[in-house]
C-alpha positions as CSV (number, residue, x, y, z in Angstrom):
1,X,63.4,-19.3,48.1
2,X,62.7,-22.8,47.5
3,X,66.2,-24.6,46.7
4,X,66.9,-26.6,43.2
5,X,63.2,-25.1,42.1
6,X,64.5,-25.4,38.5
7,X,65.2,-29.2,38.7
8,X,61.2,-29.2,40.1
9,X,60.2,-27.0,37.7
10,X,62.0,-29.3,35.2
11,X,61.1,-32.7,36.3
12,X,57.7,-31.2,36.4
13,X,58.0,-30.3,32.8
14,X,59.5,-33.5,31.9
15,X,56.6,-35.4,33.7
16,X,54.2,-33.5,31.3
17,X,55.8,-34.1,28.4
18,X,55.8,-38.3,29.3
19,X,52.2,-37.9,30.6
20,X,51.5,-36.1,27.1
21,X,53.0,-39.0,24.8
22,X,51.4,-41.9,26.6
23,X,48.0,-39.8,25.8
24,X,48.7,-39.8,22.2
25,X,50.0,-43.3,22.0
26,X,46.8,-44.5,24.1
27,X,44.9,-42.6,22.0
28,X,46.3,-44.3,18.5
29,X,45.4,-47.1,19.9
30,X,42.5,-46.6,21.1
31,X,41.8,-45.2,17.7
32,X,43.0,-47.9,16.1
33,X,40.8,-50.5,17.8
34,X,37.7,-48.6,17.4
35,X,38.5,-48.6,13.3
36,X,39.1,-52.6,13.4
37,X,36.1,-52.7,15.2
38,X,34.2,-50.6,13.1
39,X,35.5,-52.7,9.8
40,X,34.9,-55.7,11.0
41,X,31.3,-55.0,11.7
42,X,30.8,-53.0,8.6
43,X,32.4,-56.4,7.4
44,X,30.5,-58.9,8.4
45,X,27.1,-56.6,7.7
46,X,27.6,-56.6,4.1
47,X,28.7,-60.3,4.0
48,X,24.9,-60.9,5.7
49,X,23.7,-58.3,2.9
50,X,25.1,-60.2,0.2
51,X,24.2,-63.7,1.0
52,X,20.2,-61.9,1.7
53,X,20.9,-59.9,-1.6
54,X,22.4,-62.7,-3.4
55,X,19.7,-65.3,-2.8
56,X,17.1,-62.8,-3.8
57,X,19.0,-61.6,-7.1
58,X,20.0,-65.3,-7.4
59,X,16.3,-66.3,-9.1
60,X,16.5,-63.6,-11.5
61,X,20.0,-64.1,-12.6
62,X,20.1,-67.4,-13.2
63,X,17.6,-67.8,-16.0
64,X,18.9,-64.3,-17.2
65,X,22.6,-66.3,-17.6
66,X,20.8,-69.6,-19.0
67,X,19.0,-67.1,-21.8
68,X,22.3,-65.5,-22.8
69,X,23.7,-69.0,-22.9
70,X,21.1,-70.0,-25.7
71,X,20.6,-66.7,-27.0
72,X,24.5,-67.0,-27.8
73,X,24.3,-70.5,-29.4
74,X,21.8,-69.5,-31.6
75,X,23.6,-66.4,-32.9
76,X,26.5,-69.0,-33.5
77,X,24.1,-71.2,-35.1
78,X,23.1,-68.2,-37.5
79,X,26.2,-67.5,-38.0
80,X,27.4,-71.0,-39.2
81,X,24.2,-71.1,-41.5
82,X,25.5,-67.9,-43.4
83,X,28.8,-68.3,-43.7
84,X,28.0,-72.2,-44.8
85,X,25.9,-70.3,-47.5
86,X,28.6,-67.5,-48.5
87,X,31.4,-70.6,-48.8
88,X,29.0,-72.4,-51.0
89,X,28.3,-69.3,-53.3
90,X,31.9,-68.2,-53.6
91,X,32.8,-71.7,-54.6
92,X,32.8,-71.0,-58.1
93,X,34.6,-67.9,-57.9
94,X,37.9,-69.8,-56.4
95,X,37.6,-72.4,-58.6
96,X,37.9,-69.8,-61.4
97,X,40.5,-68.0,-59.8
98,X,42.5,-71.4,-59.3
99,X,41.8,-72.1,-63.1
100,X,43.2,-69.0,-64.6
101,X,46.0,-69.4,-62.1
102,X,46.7,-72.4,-63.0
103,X,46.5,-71.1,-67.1
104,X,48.8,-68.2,-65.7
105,X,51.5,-71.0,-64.4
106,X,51.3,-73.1,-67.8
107,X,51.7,-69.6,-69.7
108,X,54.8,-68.8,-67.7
109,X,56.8,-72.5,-67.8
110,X,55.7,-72.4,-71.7
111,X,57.7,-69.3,-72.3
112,X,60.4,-70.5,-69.6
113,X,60.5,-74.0,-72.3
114,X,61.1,-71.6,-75.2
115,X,63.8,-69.4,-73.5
116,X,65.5,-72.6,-73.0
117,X,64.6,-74.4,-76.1
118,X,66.0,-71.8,-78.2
């Protein structure tokens, strides 16, 4: 028989066991470069995609936003003109409404005159 086999048997084992968690850290690693490698490429692809993207969709935005731009001043145009229109015609009406309120006030400090009065 060979003599202290089970501390070679175990230092064996215990090699292994080192040799298999380097592997796995090694291969995080390597993992992990290959995915920051792959990002930064898929990165700076679609930053090239945008700026070739961006200048082409550029001309047909641009007078797309200046439209909306004056589209939206006239519909605040048209809707100054109306509601310009609906104070004018409803003038009349608060002028009434301020009259008999103002009947309504004379009424009450009349009847407040008598109550005293008396």
């Amino acid at each position: 028989m060979v003599p202290n086999l089970d501390l070679i048997i175990l230092t064996f084992l215990h090699g292994c066991f080192i040799a298999c968690v380097l592997l796995v850290v090694i291969s995080a690693i390597s993992l992990a470069l290959v995915l920051a490698l792959s990002l930064a490429l898929f990165s700076i692809s679609i930053i090239d995609l945008h700026g070739v993207v961006f200048s082409s969709v550029s001309r047909l935005i641009l007078p797309l936003k200046e439209n909306l731009k004056l589209g939206l001043a006239l519909l605040v145009v048209t809707i100054m003109y109306y509601a310009i229109g609906v104070v004018l015609a409803s003038k009349p009406l608060f002028d009434r409404m301020d009259s008999e309120f103002k009947s309504k006030v004379r009424h009450v400090l009349n009847h407040f005159e008598d109550l005293f009065d008396a």
